[in-house]
C-alpha positions as CSV (number, residue, x, y, z in Angstrom):
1,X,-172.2,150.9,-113.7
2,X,-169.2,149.4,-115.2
3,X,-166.7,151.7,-116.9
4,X,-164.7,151.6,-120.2
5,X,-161.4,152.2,-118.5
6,X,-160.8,149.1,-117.0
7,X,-161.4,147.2,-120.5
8,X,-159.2,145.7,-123.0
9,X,-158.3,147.8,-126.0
10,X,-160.5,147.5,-129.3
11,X,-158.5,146.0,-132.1
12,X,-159.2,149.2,-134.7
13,X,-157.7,150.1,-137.4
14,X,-154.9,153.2,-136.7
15,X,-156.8,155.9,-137.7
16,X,-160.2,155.5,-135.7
17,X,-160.5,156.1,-131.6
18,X,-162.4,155.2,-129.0
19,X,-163.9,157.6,-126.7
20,X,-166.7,158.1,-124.0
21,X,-169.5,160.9,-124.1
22,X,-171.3,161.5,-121.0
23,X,-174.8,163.4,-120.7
24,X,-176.3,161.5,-123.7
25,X,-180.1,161.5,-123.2
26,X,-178.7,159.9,-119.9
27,X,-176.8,157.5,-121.4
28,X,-172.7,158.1,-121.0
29,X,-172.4,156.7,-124.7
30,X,-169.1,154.5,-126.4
31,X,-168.1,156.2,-129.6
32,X,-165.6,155.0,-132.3
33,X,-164.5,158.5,-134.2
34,X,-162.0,158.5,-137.2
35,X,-161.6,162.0,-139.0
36,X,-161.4,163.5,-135.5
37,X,-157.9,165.3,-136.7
38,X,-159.0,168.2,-138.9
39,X,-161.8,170.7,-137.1
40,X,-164.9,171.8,-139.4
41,X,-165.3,168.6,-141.5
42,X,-169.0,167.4,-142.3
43,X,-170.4,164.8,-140.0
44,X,-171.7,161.1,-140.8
45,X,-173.3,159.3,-138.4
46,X,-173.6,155.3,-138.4
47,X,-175.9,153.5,-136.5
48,X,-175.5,149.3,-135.9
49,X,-177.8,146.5,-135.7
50,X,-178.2,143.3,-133.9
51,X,-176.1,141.3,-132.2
52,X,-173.7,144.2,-133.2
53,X,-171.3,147.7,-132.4
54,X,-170.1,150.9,-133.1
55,X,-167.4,147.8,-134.3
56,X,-169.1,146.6,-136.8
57,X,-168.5,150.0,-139.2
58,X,-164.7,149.6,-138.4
59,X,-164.1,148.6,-141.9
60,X,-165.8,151.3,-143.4
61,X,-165.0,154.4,-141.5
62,X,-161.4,155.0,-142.5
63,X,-162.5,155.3,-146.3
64,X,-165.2,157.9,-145.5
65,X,-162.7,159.7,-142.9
66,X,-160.0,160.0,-145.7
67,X,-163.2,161.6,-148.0
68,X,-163.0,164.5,-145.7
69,X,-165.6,163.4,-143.4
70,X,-165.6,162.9,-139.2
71,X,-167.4,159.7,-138.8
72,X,-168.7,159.4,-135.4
73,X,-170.3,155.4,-134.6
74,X,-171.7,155.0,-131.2
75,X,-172.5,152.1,-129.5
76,X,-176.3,152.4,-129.1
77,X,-178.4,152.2,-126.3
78,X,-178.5,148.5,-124.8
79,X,-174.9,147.8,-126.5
80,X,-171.4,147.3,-126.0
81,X,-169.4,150.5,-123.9
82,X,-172.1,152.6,-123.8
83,X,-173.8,152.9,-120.1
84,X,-177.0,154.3,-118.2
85,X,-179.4,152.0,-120.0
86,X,-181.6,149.4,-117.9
87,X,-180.3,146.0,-118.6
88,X,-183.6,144.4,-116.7
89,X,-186.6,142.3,-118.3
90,X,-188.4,144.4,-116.2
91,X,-186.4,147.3,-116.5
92,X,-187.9,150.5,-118.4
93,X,-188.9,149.2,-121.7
94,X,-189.9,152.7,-123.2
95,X,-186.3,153.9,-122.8
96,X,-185.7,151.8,-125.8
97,X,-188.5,152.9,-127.9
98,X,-188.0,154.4,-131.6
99,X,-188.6,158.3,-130.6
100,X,-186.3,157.9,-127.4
101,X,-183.2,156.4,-130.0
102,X,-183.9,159.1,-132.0
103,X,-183.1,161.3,-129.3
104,X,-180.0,159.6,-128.5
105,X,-178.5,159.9,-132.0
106,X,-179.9,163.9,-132.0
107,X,-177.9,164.3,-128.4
108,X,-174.8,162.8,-129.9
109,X,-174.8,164.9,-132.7
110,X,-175.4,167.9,-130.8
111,X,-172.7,166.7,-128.2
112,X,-170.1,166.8,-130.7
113,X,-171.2,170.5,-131.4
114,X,-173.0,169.5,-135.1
115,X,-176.7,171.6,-135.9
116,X,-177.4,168.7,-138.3
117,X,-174.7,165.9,-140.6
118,X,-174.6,165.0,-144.0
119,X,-176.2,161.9,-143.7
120,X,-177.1,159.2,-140.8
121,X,-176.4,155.6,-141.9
122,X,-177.8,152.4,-140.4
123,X,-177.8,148.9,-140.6
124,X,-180.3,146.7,-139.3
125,X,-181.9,148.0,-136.3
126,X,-179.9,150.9,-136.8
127,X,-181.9,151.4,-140.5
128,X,-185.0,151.7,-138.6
129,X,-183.4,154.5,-135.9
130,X,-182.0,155.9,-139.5
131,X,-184.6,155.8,-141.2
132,X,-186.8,157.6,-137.9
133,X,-183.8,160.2,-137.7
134,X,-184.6,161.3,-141.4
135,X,-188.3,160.8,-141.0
136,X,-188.7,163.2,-137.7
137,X,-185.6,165.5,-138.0
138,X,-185.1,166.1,-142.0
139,X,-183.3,169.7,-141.1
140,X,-180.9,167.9,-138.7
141,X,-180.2,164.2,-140.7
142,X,-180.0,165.8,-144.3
143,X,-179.8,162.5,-146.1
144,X,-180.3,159.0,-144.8
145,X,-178.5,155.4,-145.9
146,X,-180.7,152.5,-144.8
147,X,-178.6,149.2,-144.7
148,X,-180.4,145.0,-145.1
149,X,-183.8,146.5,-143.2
150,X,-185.9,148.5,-145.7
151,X,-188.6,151.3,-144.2
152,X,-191.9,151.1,-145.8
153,X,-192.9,154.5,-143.8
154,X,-194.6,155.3,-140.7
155,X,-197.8,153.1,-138.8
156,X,-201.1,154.6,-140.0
157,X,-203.6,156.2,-137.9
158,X,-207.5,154.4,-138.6
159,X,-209.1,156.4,-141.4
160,X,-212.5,157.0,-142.3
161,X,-214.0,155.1,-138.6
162,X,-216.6,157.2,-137.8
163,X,-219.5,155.0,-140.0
164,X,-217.6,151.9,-139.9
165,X,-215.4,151.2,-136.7
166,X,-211.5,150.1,-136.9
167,X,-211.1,146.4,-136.9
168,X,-209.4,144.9,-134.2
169,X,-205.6,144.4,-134.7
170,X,-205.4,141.1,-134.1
171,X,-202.5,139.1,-136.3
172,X,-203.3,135.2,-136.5
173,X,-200.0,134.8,-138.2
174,X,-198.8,133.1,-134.6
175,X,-201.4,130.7,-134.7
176,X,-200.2,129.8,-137.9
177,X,-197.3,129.4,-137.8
178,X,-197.3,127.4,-134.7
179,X,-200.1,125.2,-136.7
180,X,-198.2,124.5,-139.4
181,X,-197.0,120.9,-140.3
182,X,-193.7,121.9,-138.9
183,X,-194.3,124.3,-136.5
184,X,-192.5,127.6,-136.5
185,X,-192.4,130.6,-134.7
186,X,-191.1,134.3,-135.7
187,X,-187.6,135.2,-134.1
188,X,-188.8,138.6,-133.4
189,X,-191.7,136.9,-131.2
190,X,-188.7,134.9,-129.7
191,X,-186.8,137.7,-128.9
192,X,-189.2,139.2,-127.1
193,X,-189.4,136.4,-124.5
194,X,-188.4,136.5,-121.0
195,X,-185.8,133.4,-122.2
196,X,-184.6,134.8,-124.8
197,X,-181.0,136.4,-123.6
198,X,-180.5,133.7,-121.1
199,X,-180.7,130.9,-124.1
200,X,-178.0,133.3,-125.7
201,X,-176.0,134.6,-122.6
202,X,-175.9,131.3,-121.7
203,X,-175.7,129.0,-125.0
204,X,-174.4,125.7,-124.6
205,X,-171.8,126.2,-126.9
206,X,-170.7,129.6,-125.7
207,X,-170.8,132.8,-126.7
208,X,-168.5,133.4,-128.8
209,X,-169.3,129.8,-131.3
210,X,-173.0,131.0,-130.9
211,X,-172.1,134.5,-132.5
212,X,-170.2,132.4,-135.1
213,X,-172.5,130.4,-136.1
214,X,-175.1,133.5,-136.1
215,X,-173.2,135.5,-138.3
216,X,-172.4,132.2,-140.7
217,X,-176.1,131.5,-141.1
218,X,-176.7,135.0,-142.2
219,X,-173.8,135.7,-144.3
220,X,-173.3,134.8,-147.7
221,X,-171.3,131.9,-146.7
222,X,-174.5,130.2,-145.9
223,X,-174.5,128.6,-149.4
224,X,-178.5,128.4,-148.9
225,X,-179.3,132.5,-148.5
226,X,-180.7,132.6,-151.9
227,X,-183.6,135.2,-151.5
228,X,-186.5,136.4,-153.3
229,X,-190.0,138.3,-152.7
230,X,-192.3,136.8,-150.6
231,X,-195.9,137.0,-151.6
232,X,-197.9,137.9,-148.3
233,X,-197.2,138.0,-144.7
234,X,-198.8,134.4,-144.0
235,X,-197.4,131.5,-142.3
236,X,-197.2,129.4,-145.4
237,X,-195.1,132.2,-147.0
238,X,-193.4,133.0,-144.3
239,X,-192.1,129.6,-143.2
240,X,-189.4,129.8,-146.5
241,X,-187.7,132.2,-144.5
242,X,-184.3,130.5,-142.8
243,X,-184.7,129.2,-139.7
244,X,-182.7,132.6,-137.8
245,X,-186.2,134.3,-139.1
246,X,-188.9,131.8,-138.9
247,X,-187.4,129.3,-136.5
248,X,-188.5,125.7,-135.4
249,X,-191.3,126.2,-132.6
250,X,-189.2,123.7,-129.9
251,X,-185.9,125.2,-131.0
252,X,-183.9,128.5,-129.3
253,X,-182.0,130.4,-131.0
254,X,-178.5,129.1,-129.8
255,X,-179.5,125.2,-130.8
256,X,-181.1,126.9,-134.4
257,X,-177.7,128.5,-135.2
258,X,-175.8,125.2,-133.7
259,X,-176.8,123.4,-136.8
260,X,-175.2,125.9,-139.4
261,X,-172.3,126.3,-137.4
262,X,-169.1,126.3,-139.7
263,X,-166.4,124.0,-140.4
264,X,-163.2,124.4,-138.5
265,X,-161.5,125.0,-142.0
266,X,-164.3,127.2,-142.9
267,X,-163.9,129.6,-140.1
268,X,-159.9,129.6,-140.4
269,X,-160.8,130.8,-144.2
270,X,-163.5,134.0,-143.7
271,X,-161.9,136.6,-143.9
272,X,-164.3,139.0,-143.5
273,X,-164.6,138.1,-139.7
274,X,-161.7,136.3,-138.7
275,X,-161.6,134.5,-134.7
276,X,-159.7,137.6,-133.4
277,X,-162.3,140.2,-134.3
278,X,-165.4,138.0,-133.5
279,X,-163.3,137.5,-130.1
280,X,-164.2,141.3,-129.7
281,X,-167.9,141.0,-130.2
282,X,-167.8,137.8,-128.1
283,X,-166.3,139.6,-124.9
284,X,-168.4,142.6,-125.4
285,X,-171.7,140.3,-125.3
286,X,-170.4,137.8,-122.5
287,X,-169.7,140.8,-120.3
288,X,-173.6,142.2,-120.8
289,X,-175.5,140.0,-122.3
290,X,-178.1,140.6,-125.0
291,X,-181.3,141.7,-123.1
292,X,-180.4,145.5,-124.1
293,X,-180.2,144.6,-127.7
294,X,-183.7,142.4,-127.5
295,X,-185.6,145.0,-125.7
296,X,-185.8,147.3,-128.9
297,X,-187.6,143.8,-130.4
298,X,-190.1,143.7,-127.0
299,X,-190.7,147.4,-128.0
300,X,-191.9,146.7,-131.4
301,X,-193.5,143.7,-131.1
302,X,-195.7,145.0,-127.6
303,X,-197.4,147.2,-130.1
304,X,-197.6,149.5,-127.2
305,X,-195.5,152.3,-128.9
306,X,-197.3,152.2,-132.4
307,X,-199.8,154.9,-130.8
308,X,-196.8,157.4,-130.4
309,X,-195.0,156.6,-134.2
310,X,-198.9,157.1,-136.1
311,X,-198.1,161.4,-134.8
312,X,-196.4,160.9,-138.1
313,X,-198.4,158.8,-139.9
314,X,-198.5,159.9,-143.8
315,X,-195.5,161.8,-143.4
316,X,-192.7,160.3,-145.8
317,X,-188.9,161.0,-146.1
318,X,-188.1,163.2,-148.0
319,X,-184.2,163.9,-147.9
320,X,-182.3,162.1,-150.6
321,X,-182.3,158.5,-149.1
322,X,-180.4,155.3,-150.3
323,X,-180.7,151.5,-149.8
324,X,-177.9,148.9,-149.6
325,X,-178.2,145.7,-148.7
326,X,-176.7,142.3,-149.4
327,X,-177.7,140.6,-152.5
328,X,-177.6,137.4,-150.5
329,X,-179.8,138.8,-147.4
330,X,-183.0,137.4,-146.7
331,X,-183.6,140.7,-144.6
332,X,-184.4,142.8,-147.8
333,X,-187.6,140.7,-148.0
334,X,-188.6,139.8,-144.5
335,X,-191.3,141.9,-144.5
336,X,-193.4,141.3,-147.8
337,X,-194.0,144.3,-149.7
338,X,-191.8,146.5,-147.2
339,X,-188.7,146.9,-150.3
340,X,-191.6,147.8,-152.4
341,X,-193.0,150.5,-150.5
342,X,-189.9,152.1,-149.4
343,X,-189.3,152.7,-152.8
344,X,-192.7,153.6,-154.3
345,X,-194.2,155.2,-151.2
346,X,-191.9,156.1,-147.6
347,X,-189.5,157.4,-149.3
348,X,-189.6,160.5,-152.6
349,X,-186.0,161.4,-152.8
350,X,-184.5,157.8,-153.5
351,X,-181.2,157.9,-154.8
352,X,-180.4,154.0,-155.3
353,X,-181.3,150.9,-154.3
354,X,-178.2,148.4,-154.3
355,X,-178.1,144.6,-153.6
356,X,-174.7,143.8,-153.1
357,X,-173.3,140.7,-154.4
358,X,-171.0,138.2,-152.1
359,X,-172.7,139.6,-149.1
360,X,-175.5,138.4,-146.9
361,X,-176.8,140.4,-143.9
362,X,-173.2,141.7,-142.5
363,X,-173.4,143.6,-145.7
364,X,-170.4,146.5,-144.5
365,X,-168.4,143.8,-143.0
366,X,-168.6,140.8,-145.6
367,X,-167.8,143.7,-148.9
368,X,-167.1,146.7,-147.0
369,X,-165.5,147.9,-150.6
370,X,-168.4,147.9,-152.3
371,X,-170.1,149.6,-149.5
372,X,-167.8,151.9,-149.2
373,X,-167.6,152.8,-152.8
374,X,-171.6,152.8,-152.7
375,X,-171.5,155.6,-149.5
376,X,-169.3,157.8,-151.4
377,X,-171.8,157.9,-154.7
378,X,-174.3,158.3,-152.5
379,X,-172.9,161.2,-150.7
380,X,-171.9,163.2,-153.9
381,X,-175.4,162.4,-155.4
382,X,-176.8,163.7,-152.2
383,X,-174.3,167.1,-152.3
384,X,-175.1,167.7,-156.0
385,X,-179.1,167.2,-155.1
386,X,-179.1,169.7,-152.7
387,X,-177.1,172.2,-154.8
388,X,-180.1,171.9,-157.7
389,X,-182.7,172.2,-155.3
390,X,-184.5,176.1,-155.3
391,X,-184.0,177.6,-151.6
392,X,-186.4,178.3,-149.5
């Protein structure tokens, strides 16, 4: 198992840390902490996405520290520092199942000596473990932030079977898409192929240009992010997706991004992820690869975990939530009818919705002041809900 001492520092800002937590739900778990100074403060958790960190909130977390809040943002399980997970195709899979990264976040918290935290944020992936750690433990996560992956609520169990048998779950959308006059394929599919992380790990052009290029293609510097509501989960509707969603059915995803990489003069102008930081991302994800990050894909697109989610099926959460994303992010709509439903159905304590302009799917990177600003309204709308709400 490789350590964290022996690593280079992480360029951070002064006023957050890095430090390790052994005993996590077997995982000896990479932290980044700022408002660590001043014992007693209330407790945020933030949880990133893919290819991401704990990193990825750096911009962020000094603004809710100097709030009065200890922000504690871990790399998850199959990321960065963080150590004890299987890093093997055929490694254990269910480790890096929904319920089991719940548990990870609820050990952290508990590790740190917290009964429950004002809210759990997440981006991405980490919206779905957010949105999970609201969903299953609403005395312990007391409000939840979900960030560019909305939640339309929990799988349902078969109703009403007895006189008329459950049809058979079996999602032609593959078929189409891989029938279509250019055929496609859905990256989530991709991702959960024994190539996948290999085609990455080991991208012609590098690491560190592939993760540029990545994060170009999905930012708002991508002049072509433009989204809007799809109308059905079909391959014809599908297919306007960008090619990092619904990608070309010969192509990998290193030789997709390769064709949306930047301009050298475009790169030496972002400023939202300048060479030196990416650098950081880039040596974290050359030195382990990406299969820990795709296996939390192979676990949702398996199917062999839904089972286990629909013991809360019909449950909604009900602690005052939020949604942020970026107004140029296609992954508010990726899912048709899933930013509906989050707000009419998964979700009865919805504080906000907010698509954020000048930001594509790096949403607390590309505008972290608007984020920031959001996550602070958020937080006092959450504080003065609970304060009207009758005890129990």
């Amino acid at each position: 198992m490789n350590t964290t001492a022996s690593l280079p520092d992480i360029p951070l800002p002064s006023s957050i840390r890095s430090r390790t937590v052994d005993s996590i739900n077997g995982l000896r778990m990479h932290v980044l902490e700022a408002g660590f100074e001043t014992p007693g403060r209330p407790c945020l958790l933030l949880l990133h996405g893919f290819p991401e960190l704990a990193y990825s909130w750096r911009k962020v977390m000094p603004v809710l520290a100097s709030a009065g809040y200890h922000v504690i943002a871990p790399d998850q399980r199959g990321y960065g520092r963080t150590t004890g997970w299987d890093p093997d195709y055929d490694g254990d899979l269910a480790s890096f199942r929904l319920t089991n990264l719940v548990r990870d976040a609820l050990g952290l918290v508990s590790a740190f000596g917290y009964a429950s935290v004002d809210a759990v944020i997440g981006h991405d992936f980490g919206s779905s473990v957010a949105a999970w750690c609201a969903l299953i433990r609403p005395d312990v996560f007391r409000s939840v932030v979900m960030m560019s992956a909305p939640f339309g609520g929990p799988p349902s169990l078969p109703f009403n079977t007895v006189h008329e048998p459950a049809k058979a779950a079996d999602d032609p959308i593959h078929r189409e898409l891989a029938a279509l006059p250019r055929p496609r394929k859905h990256y989530q599919w991709y991702y959960s192929t024994r190539e996948a992380n290999a085609d990455m790990h080991s991208a012609p052009q590098g690491v560190h240009d592939f993760l540029r290029a990545y994060y170009h293609h999905k930012s708002a510097d991508w002049k072509a992010n433009q989204p809007y509501p799809l109308k059905s989960w079909s391959a014809e509707e599908i297919a306007k997706l960008p090619t990092y969603y619904v990608m070309d059915l010969a192509k990998d995803m290193a030789a997709t991004v390769a064709e949306e990489m930047p301009s050298a003069a475009e790169i030496a102008a972002n400023k939202w992820l300048p060479d030196n930081e990416l650098a950081f991302y880039s040596a974290e994800y050359e030195r382990n690869g990406f299969q820990g990050g795709l296996q939390w894909y192979r676990c949702g697109t398996s199917g062999a975990f839904v089972p286990e989610l629909q013991t809360w099926s019909g449950r909604t959460i009900d602690v005052p939530s939020a949604f942020i994303s970026g107004k140029q992010d296609w992954g508010t709509y990726q899912r048709p009818g899933v930013y509906e439903a989050m707000q009419s159905r998964a979700c009865t304590n919805m504080l906000g919705c907010h698509l954020v302009d000048g930001a594509g799917h790096w949403v607390q990177q590309e505008q972290p002041g608007e984020v920031s600003r959001l996550l602070m309204q958020f937080l006092q709308q959450a504080k003065d809900n609970a304060k009207t709400k009758p005890s129990r």
